[in-house]
N, C-alpha and C positions, 0 to 999 in steps of 0.2 A: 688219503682221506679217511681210507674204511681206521687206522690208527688213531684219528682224532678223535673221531664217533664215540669209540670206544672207552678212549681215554675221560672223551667229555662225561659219557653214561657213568662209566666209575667213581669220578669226582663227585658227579651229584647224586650217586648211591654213597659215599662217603659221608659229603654236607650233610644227607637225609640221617645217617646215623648221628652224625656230630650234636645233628639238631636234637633228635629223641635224644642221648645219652645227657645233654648240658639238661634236657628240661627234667628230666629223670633226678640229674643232679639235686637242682634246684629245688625241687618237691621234697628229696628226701632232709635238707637243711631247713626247707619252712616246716619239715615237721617237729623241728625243734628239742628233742632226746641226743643226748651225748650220742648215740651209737648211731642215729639217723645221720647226726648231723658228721661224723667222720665220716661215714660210707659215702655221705653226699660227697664231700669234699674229694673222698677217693675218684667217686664216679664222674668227677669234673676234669681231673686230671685224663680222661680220655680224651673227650673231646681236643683237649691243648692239642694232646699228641698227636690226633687225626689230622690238626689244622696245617701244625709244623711239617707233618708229613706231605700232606697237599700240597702246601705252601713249596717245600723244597724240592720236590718233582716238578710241579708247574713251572719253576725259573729253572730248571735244567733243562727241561725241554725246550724253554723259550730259549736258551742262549745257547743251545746245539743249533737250533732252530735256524738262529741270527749267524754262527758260524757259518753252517751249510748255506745261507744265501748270499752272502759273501765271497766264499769261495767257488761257487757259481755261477758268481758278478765277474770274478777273475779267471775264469776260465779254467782254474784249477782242480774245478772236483769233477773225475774223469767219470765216464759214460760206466756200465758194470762191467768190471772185467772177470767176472766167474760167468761160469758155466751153469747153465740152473737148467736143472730138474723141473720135470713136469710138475712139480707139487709145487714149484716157485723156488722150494730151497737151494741152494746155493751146490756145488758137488763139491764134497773134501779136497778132491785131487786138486783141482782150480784153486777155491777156497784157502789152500797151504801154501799153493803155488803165489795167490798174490799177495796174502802174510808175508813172505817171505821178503819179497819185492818190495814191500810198505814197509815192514821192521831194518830193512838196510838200510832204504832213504829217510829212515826215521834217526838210524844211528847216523848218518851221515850230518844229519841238520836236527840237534837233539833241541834247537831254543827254536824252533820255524810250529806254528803252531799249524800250519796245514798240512807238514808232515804226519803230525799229531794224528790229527783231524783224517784223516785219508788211512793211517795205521789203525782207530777205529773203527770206519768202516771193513776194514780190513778183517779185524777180531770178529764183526758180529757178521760177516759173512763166512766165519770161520765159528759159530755158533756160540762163545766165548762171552757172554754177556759183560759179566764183572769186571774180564778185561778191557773190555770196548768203553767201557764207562767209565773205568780209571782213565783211559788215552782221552775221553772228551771233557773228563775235567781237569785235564794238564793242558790239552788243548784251550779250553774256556782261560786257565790263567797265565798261558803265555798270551795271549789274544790282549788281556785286560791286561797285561803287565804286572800280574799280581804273584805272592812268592808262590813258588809249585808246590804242592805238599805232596809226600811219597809215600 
């Protein structure tokens, strides 16, 4: 829960910038000078980018989101099997130990998208971010039937 909170605050310290940057924009094109009016132009192109970014994080989290309760509905996404630290973090040893476990049943069943899903969680309890997030958007498109990209 304390993830959402946080997530949600971010988004709408985002929006709040999106919103200053576009009006910022927009002032410097009504003031009408060749040079106002490119910089406005430049300074709109933020915002876009803020949005698309929001935008594509908010449906990756939604459709992590929709996988984990799925395979939750199926009984398949297992209890924690690391070992954690009083800090909450995860311990290496464990941590390697169920990578390990996840990356075999993963090579075993490479089109099962909960293998996927479960090797994931695997990486980011192995502290691995990029990896974990490559596995849940292979997992998101064996899920959807859609082609994998590598």
């Amino acid at each position: 829960m304390r993830a959402k909170i946080s997530y949600a605050a971010l988004a709408a310290a985002l929006l709040g910038h999106v919103v200053l940057a576009g009006q910022r924009g927009l002032l410097l094109i009504q003031h009408g000078t060749l040079l106002t009016v490119l910089l406005g132009a430049a300074v709109l192109v933020i915002p876009v980018i803020g949005l698309w970014f929001l935008w594509s994080n908010t449906r990756f989290a939604w459709r992590a989101g929709r996988l984990a309760a799925e395979l939750r509905a199926q009984g398949g996404l297992p209890a924690d099997e690391v070992v954690r630290l009083p800090s909450g973090r995860a311990d290496p040893a464990s941590a390697d130990a169920a990578f390990r476990r996840r990356r075999a049943e993963t090579e075993q069943a490479p089109d099962d998208w909960r293998c996927w899903f479960r090797l994931a969680v695997a990486y980011r309890d192995a502290r691995d971010t990029p990896r974990a997030r490559h596995a849940i958007r292979r997992a998101i498109a064996l899920h959807d039937d859609k082609p994998v990209r590598v």
